[in-house]
MIDOSE-1310 file (N, C-alpha, C; in nm, 2 decimals, decimal comma, always signed):
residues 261
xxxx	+0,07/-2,65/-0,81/+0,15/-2,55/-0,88/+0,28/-2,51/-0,81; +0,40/-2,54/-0,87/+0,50/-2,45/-0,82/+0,60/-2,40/-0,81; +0,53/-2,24/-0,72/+0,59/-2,14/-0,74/+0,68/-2,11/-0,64; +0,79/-2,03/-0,75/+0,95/-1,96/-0,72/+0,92/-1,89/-0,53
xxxx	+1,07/-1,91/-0,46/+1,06/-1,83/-0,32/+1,13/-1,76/-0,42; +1,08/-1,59/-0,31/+1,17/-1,45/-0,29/+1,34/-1,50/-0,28; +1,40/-1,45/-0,38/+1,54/-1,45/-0,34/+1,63/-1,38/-0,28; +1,59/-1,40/-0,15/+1,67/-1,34/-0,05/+1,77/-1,22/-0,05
xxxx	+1,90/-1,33/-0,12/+2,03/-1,26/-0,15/+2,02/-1,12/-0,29; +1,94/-1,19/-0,35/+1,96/-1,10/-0,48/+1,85/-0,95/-0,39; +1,76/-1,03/-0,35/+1,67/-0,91/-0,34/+1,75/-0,78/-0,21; +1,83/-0,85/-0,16/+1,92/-0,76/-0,02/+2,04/-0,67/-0,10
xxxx	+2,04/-0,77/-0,21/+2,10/-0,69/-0,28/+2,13/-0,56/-0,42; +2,01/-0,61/-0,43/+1,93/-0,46/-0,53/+1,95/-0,35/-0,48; +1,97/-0,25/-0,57/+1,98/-0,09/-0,56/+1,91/+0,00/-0,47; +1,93/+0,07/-0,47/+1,79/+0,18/-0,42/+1,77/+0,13/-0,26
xxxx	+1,84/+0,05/-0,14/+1,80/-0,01/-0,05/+1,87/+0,02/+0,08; +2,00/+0,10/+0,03/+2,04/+0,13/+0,11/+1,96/+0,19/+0,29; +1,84/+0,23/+0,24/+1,73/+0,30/+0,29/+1,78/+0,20/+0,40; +1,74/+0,11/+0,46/+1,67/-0,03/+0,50/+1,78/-0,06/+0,59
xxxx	+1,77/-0,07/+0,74/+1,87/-0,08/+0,83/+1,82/-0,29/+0,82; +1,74/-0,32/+0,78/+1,71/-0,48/+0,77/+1,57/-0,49/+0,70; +1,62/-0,62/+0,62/+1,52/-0,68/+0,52/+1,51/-0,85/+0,57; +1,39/-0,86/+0,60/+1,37/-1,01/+0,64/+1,28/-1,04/+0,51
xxxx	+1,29/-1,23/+0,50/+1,17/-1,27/+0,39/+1,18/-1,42/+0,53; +1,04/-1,45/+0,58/+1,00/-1,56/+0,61/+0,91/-1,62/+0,53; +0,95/-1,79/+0,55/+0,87/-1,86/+0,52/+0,66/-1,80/+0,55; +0,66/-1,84/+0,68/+0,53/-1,79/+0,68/+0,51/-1,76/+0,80
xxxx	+0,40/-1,64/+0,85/+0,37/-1,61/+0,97/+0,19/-1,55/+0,97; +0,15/-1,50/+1,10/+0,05/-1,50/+1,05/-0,03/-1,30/+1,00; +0,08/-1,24/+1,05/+0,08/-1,09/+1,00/+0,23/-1,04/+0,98; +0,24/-1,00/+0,87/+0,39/-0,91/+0,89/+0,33/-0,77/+0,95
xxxx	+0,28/-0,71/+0,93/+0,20/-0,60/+1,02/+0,22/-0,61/+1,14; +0,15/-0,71/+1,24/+0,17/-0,72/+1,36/+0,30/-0,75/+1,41; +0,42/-0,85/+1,32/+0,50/-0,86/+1,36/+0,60/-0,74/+1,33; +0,59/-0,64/+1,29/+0,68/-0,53/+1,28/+0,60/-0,46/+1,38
xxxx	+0,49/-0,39/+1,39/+0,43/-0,37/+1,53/+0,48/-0,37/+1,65; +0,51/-0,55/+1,70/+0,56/-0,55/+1,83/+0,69/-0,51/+1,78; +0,77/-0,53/+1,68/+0,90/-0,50/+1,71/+0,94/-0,36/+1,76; +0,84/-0,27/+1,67/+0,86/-0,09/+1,71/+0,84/-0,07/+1,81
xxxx	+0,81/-0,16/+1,94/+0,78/-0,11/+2,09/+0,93/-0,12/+2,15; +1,07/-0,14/+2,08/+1,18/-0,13/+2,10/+1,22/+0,04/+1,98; +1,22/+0,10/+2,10/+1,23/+0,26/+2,05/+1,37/+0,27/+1,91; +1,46/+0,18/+1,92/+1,64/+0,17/+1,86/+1,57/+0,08/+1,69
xxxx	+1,44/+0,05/+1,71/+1,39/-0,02/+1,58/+1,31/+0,08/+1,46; +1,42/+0,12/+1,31/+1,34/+0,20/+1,26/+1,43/+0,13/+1,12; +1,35/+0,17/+1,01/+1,35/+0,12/+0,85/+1,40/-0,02/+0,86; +1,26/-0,07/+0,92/+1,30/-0,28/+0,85/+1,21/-0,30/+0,77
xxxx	+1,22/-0,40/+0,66/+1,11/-0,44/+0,58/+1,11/-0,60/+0,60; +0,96/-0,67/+0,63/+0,95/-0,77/+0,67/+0,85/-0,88/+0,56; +0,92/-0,94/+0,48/+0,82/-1,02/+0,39/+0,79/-1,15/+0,40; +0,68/-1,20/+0,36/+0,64/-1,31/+0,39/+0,61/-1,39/+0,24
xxxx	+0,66/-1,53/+0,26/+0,62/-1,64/+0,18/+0,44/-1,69/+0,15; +0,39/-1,65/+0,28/+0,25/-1,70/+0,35/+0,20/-1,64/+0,45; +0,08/-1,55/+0,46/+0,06/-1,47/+0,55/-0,10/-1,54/+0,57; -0,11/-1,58/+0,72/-0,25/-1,67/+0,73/-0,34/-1,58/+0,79
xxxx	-0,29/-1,49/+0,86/-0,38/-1,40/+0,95/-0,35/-1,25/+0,89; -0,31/-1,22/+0,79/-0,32/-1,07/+0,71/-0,45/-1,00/+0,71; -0,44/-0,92/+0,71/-0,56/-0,76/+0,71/-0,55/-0,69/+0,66; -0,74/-0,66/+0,59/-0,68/-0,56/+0,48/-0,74/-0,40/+0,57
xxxx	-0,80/-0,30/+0,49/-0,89/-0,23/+0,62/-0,99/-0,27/+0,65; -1,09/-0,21/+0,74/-1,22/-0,27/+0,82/-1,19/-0,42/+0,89; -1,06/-0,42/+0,89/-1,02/-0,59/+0,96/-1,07/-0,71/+0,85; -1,04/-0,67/+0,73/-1,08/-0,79/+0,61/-1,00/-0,87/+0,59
xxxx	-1,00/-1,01/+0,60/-0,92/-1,09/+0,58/-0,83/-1,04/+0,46; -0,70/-1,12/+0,46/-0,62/-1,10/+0,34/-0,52/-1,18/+0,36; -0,56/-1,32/+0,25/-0,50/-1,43/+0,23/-0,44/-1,44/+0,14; -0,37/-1,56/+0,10/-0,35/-1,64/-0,04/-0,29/-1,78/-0,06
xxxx	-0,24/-1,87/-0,18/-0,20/-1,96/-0,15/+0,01/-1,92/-0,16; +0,06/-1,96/-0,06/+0,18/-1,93/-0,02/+0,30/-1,91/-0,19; +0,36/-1,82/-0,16/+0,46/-1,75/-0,29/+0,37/-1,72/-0,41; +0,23/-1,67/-0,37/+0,13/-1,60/-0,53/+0,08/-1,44/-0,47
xxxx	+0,17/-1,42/-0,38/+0,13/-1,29/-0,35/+0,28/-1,22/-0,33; +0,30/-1,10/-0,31/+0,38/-1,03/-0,22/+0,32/-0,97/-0,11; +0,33/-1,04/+0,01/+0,30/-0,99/+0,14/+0,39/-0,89/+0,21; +0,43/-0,79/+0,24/+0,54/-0,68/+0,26/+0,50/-0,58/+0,33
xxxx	+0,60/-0,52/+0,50/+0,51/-0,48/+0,55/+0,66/-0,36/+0,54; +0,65/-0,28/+0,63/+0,77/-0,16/+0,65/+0,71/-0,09/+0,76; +0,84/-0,07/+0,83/+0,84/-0,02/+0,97/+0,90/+0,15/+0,94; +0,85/+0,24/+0,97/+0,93/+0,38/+0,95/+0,90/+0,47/+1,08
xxxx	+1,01/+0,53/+1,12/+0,97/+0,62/+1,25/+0,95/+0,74/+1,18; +0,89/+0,89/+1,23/+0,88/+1,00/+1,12/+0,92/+1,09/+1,23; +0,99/+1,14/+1,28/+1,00/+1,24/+1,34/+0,98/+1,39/+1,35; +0,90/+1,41/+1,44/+0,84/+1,58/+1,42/+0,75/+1,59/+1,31
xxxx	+0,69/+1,49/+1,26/+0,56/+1,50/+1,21/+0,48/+1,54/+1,25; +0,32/+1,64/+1,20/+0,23/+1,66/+1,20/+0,13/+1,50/+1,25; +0,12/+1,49/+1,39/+0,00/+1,39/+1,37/-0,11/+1,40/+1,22; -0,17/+1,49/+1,22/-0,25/+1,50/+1,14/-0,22/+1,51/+0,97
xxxx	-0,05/+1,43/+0,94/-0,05/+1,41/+0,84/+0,02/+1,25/+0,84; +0,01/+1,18/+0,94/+0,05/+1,07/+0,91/-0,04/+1,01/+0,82; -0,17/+1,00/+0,80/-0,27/+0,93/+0,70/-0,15/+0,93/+0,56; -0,07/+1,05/+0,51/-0,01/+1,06/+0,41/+0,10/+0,90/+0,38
xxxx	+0,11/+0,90/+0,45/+0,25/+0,74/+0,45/+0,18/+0,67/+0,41; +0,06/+0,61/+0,40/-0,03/+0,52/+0,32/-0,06/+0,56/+0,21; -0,12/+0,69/+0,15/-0,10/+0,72/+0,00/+0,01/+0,73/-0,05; +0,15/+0,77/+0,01/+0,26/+0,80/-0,07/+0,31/+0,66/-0,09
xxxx	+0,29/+0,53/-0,02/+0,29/+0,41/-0,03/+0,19/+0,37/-0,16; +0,07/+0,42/-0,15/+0,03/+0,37/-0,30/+0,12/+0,43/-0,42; +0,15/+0,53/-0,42/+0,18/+0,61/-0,51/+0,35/+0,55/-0,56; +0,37/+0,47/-0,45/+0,54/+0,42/-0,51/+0,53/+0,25/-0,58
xxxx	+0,39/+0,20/-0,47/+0,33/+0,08/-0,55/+0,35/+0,16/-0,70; +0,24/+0,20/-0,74/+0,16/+0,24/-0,88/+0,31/+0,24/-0,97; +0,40/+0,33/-0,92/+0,51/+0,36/-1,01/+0,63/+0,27/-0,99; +0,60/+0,17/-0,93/+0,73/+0,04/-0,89/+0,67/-0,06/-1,03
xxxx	+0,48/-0,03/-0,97/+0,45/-0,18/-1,09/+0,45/-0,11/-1,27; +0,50/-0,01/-1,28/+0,48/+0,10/-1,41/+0,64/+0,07/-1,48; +0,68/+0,06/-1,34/+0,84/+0,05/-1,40/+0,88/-0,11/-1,42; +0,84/-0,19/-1,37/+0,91/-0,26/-1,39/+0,80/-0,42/-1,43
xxxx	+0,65/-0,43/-1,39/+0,59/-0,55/-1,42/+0,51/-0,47/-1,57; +0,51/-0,37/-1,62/+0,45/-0,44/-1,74/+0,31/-0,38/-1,75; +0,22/-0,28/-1,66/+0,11/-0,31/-1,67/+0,12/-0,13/-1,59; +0,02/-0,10/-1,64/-0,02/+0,07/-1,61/-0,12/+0,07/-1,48
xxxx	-0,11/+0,04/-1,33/-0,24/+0,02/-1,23/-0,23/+0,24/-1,23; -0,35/+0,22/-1,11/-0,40/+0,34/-1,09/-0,44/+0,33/-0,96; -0,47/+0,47/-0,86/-0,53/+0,44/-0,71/-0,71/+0,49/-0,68; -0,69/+0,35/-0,64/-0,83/+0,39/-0,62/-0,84/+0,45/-0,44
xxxx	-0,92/+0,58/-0,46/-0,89/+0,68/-0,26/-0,96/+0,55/-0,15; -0,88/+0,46/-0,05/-0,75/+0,64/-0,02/-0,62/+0,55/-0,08; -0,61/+0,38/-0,11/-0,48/+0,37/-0,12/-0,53/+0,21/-0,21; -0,60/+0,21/-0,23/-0,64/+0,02/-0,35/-0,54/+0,08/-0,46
xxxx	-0,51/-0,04/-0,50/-0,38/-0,02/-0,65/-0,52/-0,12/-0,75; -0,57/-0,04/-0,85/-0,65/-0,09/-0,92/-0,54/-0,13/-1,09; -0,56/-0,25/-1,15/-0,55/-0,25/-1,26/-0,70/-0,30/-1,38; -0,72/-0,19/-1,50/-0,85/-0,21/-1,55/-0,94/-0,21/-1,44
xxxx	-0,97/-0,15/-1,35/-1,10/-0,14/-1,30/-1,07/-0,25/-1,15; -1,00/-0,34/-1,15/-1,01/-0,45/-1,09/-0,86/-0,37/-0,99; -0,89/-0,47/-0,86/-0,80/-0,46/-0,75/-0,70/-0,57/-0,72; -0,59/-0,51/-0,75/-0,47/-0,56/-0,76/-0,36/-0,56/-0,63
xxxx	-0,43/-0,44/-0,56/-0,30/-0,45/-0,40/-0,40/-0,37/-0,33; -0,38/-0,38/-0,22/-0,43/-0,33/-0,07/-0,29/-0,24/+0,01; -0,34/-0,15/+0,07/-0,22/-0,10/+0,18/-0,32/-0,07/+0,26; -0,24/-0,12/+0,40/-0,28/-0,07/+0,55/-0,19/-0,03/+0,60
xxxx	-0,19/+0,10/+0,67/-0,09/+0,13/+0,76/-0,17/+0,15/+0,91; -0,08/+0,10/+1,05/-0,10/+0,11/+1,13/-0,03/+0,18/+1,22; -0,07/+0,28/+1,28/+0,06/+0,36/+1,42/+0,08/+0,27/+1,50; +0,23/+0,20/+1,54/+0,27/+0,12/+1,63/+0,31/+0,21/+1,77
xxxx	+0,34/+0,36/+1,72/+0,39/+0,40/+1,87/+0,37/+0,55/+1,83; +0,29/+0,59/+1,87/+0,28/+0,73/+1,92/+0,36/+0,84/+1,97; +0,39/+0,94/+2,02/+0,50/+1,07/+2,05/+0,55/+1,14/+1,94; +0,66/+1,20/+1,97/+0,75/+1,33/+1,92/+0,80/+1,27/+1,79
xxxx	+0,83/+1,12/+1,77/+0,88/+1,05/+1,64/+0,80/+0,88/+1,65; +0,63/+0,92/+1,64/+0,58/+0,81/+1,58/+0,63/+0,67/+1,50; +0,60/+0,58/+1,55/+0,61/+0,48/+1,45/+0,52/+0,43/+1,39; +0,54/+0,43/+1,29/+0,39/+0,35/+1,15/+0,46/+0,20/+1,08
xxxx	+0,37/+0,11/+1,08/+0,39/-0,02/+1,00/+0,28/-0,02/+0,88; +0,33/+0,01/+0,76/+0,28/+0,01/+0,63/+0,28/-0,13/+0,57; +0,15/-0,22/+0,52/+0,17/-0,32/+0,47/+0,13/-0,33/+0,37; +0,15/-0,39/+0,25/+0,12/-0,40/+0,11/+0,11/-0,54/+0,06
xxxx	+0,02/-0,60/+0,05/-0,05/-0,73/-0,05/-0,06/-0,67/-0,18; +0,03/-0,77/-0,26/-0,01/-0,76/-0,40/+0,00/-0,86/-0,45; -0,12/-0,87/-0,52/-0,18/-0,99/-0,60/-0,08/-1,04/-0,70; +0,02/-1,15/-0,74/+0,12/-1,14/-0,81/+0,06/-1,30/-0,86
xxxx	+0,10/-1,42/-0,86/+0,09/-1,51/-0,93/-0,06/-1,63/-0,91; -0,15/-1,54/-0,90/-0,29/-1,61/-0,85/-0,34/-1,64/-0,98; -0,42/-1,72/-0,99/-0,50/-1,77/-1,13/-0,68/-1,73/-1,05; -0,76/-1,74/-1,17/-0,86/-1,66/-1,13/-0,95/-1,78/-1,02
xxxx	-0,93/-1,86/-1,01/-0,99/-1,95/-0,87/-0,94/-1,93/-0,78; -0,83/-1,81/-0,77/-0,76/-1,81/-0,65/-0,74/-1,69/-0,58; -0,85/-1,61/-0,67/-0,83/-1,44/-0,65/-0,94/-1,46/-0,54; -0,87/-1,36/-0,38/-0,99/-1,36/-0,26/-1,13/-1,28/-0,28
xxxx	-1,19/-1,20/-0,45/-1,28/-1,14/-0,44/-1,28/-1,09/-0,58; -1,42/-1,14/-0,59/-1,48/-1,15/-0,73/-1,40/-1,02/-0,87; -1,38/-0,88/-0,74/-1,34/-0,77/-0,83/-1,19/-0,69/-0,80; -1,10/-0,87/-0,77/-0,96/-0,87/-0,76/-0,90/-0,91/-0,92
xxxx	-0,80/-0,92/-0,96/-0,72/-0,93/-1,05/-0,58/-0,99/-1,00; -0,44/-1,00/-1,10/-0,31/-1,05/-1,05/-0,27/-1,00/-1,16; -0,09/-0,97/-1,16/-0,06/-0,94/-1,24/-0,04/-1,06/-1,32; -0,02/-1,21/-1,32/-0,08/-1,30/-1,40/-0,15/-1,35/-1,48
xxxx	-0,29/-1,28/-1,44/-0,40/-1,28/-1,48/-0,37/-1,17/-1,60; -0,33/-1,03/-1,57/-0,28/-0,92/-1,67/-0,17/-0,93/-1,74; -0,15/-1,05/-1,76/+0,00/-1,10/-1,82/+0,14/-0,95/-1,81; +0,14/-0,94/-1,65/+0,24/-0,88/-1,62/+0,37/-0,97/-1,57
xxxx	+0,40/-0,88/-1,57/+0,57/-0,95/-1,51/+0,60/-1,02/-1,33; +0,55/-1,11/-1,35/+0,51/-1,19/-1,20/+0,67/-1,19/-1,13; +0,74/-1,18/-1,11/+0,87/-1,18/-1,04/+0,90/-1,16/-0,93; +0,84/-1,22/-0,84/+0,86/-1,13/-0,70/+0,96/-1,07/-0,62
xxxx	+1,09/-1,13/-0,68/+1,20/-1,08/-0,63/+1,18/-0,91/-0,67; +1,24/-0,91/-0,83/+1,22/-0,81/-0,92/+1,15/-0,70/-0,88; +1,00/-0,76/-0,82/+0,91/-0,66/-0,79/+0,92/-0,60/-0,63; +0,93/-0,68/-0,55/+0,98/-0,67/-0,39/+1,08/-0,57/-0,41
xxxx	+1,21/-0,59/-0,48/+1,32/-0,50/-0,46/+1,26/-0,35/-0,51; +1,16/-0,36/-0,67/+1,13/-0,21/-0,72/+1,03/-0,11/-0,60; +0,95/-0,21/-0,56/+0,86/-0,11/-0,46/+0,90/-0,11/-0,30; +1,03/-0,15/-0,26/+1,11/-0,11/-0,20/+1,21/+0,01/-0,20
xxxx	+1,23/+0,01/-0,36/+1,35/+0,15/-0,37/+1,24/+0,24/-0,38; +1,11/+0,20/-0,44/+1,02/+0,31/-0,48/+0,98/+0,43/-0,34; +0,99/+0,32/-0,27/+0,90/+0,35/-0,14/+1,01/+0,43/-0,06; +1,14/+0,39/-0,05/+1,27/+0,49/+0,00/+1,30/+0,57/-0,06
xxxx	+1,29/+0,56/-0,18/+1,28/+0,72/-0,25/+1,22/+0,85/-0,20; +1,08/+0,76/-0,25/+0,96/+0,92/-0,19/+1,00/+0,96/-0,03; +0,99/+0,81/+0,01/+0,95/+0,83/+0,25/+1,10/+0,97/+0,20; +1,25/+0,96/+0,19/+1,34/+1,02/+0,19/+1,29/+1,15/+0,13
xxxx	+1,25/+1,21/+0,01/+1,23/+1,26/-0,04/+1,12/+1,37/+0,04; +1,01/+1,30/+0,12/+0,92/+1,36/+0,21/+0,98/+1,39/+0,30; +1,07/+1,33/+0,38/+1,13/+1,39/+0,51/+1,22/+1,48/+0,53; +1,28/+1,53/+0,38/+1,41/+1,63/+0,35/+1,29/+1,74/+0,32
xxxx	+1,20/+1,72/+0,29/+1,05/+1,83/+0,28/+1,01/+1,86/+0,40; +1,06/+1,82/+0,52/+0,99/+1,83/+0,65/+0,86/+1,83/+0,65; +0,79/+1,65/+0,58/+0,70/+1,63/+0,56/+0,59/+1,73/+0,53; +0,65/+1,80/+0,45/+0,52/+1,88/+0,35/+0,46/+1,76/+0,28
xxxx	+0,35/+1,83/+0,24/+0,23/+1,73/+0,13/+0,21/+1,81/+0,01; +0,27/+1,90/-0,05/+0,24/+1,95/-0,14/+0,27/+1,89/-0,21; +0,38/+1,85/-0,23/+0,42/+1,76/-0,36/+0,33/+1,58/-0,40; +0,36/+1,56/-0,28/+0,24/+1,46/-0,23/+0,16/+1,45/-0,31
xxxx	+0,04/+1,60/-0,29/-0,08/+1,57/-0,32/-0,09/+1,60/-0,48; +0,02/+1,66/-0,55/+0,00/+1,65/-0,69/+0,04/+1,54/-0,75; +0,12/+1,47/-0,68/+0,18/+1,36/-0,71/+0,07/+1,21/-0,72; -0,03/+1,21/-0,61/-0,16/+1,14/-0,58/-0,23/+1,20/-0,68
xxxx	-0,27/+1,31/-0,70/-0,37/+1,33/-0,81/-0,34/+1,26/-0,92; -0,23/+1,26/-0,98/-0,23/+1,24/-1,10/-0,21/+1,11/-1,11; -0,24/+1,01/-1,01/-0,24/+0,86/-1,05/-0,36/+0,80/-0,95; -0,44/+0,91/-0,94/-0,62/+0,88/-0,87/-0,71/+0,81/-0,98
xxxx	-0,78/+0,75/-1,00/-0,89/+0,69/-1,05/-1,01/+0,79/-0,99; -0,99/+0,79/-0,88/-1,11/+0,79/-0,84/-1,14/+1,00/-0,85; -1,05/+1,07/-0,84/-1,06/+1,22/-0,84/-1,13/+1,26/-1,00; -1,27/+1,31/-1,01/-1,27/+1,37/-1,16/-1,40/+1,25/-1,18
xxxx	-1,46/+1,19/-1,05/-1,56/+1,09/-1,13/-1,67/+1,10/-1,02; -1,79/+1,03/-1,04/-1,88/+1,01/-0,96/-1,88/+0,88/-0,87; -1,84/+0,94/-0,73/-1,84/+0,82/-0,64/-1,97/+0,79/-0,55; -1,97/+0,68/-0,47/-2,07/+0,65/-0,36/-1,94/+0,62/-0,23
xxxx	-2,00/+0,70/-0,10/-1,91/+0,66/+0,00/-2,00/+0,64/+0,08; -2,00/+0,55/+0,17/-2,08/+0,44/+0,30/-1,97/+0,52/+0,39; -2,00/+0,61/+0,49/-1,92/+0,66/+0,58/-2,03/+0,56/+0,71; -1,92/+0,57/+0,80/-1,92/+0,54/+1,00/-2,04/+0,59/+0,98
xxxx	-2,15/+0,50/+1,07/-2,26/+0,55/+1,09/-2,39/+0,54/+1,02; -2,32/+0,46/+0,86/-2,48/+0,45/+0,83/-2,52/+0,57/+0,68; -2,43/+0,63/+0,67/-2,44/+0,81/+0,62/-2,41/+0,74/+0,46; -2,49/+0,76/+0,40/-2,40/+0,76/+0,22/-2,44/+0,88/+0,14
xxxx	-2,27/+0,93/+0,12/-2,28/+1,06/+0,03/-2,29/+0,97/-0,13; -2,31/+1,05/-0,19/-2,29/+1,04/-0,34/-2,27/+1,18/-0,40; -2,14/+1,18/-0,53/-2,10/+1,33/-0,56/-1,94/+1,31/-0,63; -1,96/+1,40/-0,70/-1,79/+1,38/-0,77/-1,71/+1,43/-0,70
xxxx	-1,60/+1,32/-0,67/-1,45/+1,33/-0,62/-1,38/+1,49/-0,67; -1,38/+1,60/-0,61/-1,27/+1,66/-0,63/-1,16/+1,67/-0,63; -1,13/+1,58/-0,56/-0,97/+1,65/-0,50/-0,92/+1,56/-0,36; -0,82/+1,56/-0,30/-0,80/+1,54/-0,16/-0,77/+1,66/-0,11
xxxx	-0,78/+1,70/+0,00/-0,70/+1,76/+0,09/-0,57/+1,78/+0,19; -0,52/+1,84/+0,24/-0,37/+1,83/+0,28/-0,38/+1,75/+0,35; -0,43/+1,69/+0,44/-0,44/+1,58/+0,53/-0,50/+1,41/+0,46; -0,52/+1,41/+0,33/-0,54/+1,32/+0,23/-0,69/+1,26/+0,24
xxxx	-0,73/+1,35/+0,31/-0,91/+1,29/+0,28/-0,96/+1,36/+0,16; -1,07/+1,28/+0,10/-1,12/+1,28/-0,06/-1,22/+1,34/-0,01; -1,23/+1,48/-0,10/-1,38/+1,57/-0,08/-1,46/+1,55/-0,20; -1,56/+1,51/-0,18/-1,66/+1,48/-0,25/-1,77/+1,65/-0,20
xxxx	-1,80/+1,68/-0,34/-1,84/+1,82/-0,30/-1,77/+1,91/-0,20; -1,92/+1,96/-0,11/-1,79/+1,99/-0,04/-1,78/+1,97/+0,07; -1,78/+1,82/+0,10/-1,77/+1,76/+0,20/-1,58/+1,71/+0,21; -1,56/+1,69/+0,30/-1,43/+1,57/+0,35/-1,44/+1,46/+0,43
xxxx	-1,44/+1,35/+0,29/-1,42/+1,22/+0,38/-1,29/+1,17/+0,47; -1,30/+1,12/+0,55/-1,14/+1,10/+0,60/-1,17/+0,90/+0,64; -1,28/+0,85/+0,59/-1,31/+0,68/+0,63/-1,45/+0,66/+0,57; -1,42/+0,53/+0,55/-1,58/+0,49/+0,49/-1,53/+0,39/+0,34
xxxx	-1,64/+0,33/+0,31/-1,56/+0,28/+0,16/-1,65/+0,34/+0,05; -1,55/+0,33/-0,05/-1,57/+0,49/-0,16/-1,62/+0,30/-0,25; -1,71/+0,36/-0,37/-1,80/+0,30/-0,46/-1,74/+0,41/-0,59; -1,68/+0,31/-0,72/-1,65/+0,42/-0,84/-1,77/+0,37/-0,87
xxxx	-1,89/+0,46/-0,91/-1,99/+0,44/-0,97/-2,00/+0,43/-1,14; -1,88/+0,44/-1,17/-1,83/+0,41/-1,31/-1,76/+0,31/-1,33; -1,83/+0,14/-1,31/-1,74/+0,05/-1,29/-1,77/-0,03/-1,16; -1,85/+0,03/-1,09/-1,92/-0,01/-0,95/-1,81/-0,10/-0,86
x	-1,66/+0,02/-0,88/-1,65/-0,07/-0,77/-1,51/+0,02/-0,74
């Protein structure tokens, strides 16, 4: 089969980007994660976005593989420094990253997804994108590498897991240019929009509610250790862990028991 490369020029030159001191698209490597990573240990390195054609060694959480066959995904990672942040609110840059997915693929491919806690981009029940964010550097203005896989031109022999999906498969709008550029502005929007808030979460967290799957239902969570709650999702908390009763999860993998997955 084959499929269209990222177009470079058009996509450097879409709107909403100004954000972005550099936008790379490689052929293939084996993490855009890690390689934005090592770059943040040069303190002068902040807003790059690094995409990949082919990512052979990608990760989803729990260290899960996260493959595909080369130009049927968007592999996309983002480097952001946050300064004078709350440690205890960085988890937030991974949900507000779903939350610009959800409204990048609303706007522009065609198809209504939703988040499953703390950051899966579900379409119909089925899993459509992953986000990991990792702290590359610690102190007074942290650095985080946010990465995002989304399932874009896979056929169903080529989806990595039985209860994955594509927007192909959803007869969405597969364009990865189109789409790379939308959840790029999406995502400089909000990160700007958070930091002129001096990283408040209030808006955040109404903003995550109302595009949760998972808040309002009966879940199962496998926490560290062995421990499984079961109990309806209330809410998140300001620090974005999902309280189930009246517990707070902050890790573990959550089960929609409506849909089993």
């Amino acid at each position: 089969m084959t499929r269209a490369p990222i177009d470079v020029s058009s996509l450097r030159g879409s709107p909403g980007l100004s954000f972005y001191e550099r936008i790379d698209v490689v052929e293939s490597t084996g993490s855009t994660n890690a390689d934005l990573v090592a770059r943040a240990q040069d303190p002068a390195v902040d807003r790059q976005a690094l995409l990949a054609e082919e990512q052979v060694s990608g990760r989803g959480r729990h260290a899960r593989a996260w493959v595909s066959p080369p130009r049927a995904q968007i592999s996309l990672s983002i480097l952001v420094r946050l300064p004078g942040i709350d440690p205890s609110a960085l988890g937030w840059l991974s949900l507000l990253t779903g939350i610009a997915v959800v409204d990048a693929l609303r706007g522009t491919a065609g198809v209504a997804p939703e988040l499953k806690w703390p950051n899966d981009v579900l379409l119909d029940g089925r899993k459509l994108a992953g986000i990991l964010a990792e702290v590359a550097v610690t102190g007074i203005a942290p650095a985080v590498v946010v990465g995002i896989g989304l399932n874009v031109d896979l056929d169903q022999s080529e989806l990595p897991v039985a209860h994955a999906t594509s927007l192909a498969l959803a007869g969405g709008d597969t364009d990865r240019t189109a789409l790379s550029a939308a959840i790029l502005a999406e995502f400089a929007r909000r990160f700007t929009a958070w930091e002129r808030a001096g990283w408040d979460t209030t808006d955040l967290i109404a903003e995550y509610r109302n595009r949760c799957a998972t808040i309002g239902i009966e879940v199962r969570a496998e926490l560290p250790g062995g421990t499984v709650l079961t109990g309806v999702a209330g809410g998140v908390d300001d620090t974005g862990r999902l309280l189930i009763g009246e517990r707070a999860v902050s890790a573990g993998d959550v089960t929609h028991l409506r849909g089993q997955y």
